[in-house]
N, C-alpha and C positions, 0 to 999 in steps of 0.2 A: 490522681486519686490518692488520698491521704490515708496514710496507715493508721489503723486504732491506737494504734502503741504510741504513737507521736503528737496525739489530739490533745489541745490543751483544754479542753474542755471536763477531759475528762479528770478525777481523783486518781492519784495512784495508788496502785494495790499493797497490803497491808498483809503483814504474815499473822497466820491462825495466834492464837493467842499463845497456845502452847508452843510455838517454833519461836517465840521472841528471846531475846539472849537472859534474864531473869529466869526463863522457865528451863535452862540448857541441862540441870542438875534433876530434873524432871524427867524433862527427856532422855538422857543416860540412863537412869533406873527402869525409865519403860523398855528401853532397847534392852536392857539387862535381862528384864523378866522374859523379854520375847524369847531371847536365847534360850534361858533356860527349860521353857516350855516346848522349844523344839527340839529338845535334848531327848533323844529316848531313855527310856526307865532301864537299864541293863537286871535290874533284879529280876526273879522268877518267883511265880507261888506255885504251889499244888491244884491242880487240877484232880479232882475224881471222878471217872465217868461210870452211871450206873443206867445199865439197861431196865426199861420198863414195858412191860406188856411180850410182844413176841420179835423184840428186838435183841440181835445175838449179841451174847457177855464176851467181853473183852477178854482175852490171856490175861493183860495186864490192865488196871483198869487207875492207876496211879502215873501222872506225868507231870514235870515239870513245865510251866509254857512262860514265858515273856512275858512281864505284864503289863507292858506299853504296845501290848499285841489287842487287836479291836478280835472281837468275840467271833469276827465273821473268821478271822485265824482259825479258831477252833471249832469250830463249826468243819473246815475245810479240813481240816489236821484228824476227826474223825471219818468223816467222809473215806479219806486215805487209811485210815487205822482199822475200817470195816470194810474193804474194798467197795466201796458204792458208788456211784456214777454222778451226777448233777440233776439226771431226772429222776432219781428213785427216791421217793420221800424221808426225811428225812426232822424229825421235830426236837428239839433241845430245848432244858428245861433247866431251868435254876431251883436246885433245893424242893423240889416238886410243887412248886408255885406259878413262876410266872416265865414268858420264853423273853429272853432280854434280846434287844435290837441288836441286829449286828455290826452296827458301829457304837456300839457301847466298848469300854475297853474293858480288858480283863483286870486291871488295877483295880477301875471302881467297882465293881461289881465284888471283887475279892474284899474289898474294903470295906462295904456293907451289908453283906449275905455269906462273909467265910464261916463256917459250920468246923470247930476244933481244928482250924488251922489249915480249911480242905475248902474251897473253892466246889464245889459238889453239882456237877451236870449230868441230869438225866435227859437219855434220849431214847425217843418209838421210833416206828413207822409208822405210825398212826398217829393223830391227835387226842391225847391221852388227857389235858386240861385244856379248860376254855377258855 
């Protein structure tokens, strides 16, 4: 039995367009950008967390958080901050607007809704917006 690889029938294969040695300066720069997209953000923003309805206020309600940290971070980092558990409800709000996914990161979100320099998350126990 004859192996595929050895069939003279067949064409030989052909590298993508992009892995041909013309495109090598190409591809360096894409490898570069990967890099530095997998680089974490080491900055921080402000974070303000403000209770709404009959959810208990903070001692302190100003923190620092990472903001190559995805929002489910924060989410959890309050959780901890109000002693509550994973079944007790728990609803988080941007700017009293809208509840961002939790793989949003805290960068974009601070980039397009910071409020005087403050990153501004309100949270219930209840469902306070639709």
């Amino acid at each position: 039995m004859a192996s595929t690889t050895d069939s003279p029938n067949r064409a030989p294969r052909s590298l993508p367009s992009w892995a041909l040695p013309e495109h090598s300066e190409m591809l360096i720069e894409a490898m570069k950008a990967l890099d530095t997209y997998k680089q974490r953000d080491p900055s921080k923003v402000i974070v303000r967390f403000k209770a709404v309805g009959n959810a208990p206020i903070m001692k302190q309600n100003f923190y620092k958080i990472t903001s190559s940290n995805r929002f489910q971070a924060v989410i959890q980092f309050l959780r901890r901050e109000l002693g509550w558990q994973a079944g007790e409800p728990l609803f988080t709000y941007v700017n009293l607007a809208f509840s961002p996914a939790p793989d949003d990161t805290v960068s974009n979100l601070f980039k397009s809704f910071a409020t005087e320099g403050h990153l501004i998350v309100n949270y219930s126990t209840t469902a306070a917006w639709g």
